[in-house]
C-alpha positions as CSV (number, residue, x, y, z in Angstrom):
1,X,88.3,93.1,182.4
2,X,87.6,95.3,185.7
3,X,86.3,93.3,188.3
4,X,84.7,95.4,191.6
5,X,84.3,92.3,193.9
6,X,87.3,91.7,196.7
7,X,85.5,88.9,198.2
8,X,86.4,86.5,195.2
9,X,90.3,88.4,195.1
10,X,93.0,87.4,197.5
11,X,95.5,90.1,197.9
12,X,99.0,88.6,197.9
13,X,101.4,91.6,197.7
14,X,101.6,95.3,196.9
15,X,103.3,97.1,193.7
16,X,106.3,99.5,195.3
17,X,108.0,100.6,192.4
18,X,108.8,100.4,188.6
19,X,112.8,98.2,188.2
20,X,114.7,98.6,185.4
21,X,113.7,100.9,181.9
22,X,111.6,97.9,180.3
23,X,108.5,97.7,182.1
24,X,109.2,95.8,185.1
25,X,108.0,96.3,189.0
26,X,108.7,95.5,192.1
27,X,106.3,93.7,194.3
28,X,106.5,93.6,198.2
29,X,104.5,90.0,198.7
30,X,102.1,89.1,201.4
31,X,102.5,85.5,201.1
32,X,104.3,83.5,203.7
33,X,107.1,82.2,201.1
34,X,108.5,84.6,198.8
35,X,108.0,83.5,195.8
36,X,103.8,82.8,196.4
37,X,102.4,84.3,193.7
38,X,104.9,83.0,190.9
39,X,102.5,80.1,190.5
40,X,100.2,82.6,189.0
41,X,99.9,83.3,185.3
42,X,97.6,86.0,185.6
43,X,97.2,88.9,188.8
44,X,94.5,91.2,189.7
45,X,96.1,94.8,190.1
46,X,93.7,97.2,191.5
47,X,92.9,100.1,194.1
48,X,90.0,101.6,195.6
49,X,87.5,98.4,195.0
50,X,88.3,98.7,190.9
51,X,90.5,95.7,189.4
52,X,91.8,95.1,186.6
53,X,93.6,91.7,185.3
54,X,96.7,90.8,183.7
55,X,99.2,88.5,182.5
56,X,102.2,87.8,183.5
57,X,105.2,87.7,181.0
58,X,108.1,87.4,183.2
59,X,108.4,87.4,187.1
60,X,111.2,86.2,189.3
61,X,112.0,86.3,193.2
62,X,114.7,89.2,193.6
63,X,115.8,89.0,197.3
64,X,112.8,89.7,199.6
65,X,110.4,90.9,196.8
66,X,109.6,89.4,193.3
67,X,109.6,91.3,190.0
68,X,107.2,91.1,186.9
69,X,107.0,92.0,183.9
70,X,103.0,92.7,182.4
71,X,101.7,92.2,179.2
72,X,100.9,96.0,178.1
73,X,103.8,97.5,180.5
74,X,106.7,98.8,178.1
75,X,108.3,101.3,179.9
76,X,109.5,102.5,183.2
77,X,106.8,105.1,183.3
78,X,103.8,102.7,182.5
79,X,105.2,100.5,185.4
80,X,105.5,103.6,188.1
81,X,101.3,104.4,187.3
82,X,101.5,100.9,189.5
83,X,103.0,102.2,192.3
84,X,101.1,101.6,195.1
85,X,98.4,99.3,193.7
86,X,97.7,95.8,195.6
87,X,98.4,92.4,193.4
88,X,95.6,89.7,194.4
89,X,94.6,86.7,192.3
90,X,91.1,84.8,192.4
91,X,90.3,82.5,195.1
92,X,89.2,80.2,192.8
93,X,93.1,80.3,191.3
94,X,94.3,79.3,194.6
95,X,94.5,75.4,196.1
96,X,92.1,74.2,198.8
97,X,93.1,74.0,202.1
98,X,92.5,71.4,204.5
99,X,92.6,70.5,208.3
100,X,92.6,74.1,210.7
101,X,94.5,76.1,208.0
102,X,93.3,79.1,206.1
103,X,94.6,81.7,204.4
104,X,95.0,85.4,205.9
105,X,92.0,86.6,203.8
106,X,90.1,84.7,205.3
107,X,90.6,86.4,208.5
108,X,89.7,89.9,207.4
109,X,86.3,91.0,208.9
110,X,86.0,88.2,211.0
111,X,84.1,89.4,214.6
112,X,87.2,89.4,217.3
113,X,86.1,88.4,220.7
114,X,87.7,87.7,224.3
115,X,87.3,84.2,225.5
116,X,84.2,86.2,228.0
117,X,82.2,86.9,224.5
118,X,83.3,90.4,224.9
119,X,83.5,91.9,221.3
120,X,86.8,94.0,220.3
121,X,85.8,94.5,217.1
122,X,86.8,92.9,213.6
123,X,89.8,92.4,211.7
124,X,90.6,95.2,209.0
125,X,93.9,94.5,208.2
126,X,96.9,92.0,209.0
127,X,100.3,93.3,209.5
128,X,103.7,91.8,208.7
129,X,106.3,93.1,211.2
130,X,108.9,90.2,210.9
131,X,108.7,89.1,214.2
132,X,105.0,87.6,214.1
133,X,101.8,88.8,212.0
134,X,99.5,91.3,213.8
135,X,96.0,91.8,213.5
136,X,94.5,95.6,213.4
137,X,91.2,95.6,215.3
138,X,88.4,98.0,214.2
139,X,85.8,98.2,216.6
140,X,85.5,101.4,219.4
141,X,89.0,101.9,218.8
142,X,92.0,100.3,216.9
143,X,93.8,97.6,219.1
144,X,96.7,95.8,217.5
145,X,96.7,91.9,218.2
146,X,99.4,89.9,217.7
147,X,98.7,86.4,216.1
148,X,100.9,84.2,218.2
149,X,100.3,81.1,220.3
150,X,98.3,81.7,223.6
151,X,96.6,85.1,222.1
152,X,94.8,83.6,219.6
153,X,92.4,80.8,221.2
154,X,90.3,79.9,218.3
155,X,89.4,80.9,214.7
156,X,86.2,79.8,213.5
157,X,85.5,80.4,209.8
158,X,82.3,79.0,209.9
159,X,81.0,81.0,212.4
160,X,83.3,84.0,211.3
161,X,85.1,84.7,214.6
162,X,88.0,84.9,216.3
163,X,88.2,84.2,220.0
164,X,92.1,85.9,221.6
165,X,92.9,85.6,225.0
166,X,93.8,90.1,225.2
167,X,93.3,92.1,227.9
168,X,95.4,94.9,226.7
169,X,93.4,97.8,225.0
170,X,95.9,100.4,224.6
């Protein structure tokens, strides 16, 4: 089954390589903990807007990335046509959240504004850099935001926006 909509995917990691001879890759995960996306028998794997799903036969945390095994992925050179290919599953898979929390996805294309109602643009992407999660910007021009206490004011899902407290614009 190909599937063409992201809106109802949630992308929780990206394939970086085949491991081993048998099939298996190597997933660099998005999720906060490590092993996020072992609760999920089945993954979206997809590029470019086109998905496709599968099922999982095996998958495992292996320091800071998890491996897998697919159904259909034999060898070490069906798992390398991977390479590179994001691993989401449906938001309907996932458990609701309550209270203030969301998940990341839920943060991409959101309108970014100062606390003056100035726009900056909207969120495009979220990087992981270890030391905090940033936000890439896409508006006149790219600005990187970190999302830390005291930059990020409020994030209103409802009203998809994001109110920081940034001056910077270089």
């Amino acid at each position: 089954m190909v599937q063409e909509k992201r809106s109802a995917l949630v992308i929780m990691g990206r394939i970086s390589a085949p491991y081993g001879l048998k099939g298996w890759i190597k997933i660099q995960p998005f999720t906060q903990a490590v092993d996020g996306l072992l609760d999920y028998p089945e993954w979206w794997i997809g590029d470019n807007g086109k998905w496709q799903q599968h099922r999982i036969l095996e998958c495992a945390v292996h320091g800071s990335l998890v491996v897998a095994h697919l159904e259909g992925f034999n060898d070490r050179d069906a798992a390398a046509s991977l390479r590179g290919r994001d691993v989401a599953v449906s938001r309907e898979s996932m458990p609701e959240i309550q209270g203030p929390e969301f998940y990341w996805n839920d943060l991409l294309e959101l309108e970014v504004v100062r606390e003056d109602n100035s726009r900056l643009g909207r969120v495009s992407k979220i990087l992981e850099t270890g030391a905090n999660s940033v936000l890439v910007v896409t508006g006149d021009k790219e600005v990187l935001i970190p999302f830390v206490e005291g930059v990020i004011v409020q994030v209103d899902l409802k009203a998809k926006k994001l109110t920081v407290d940034w001056d910077q614009t270089d």
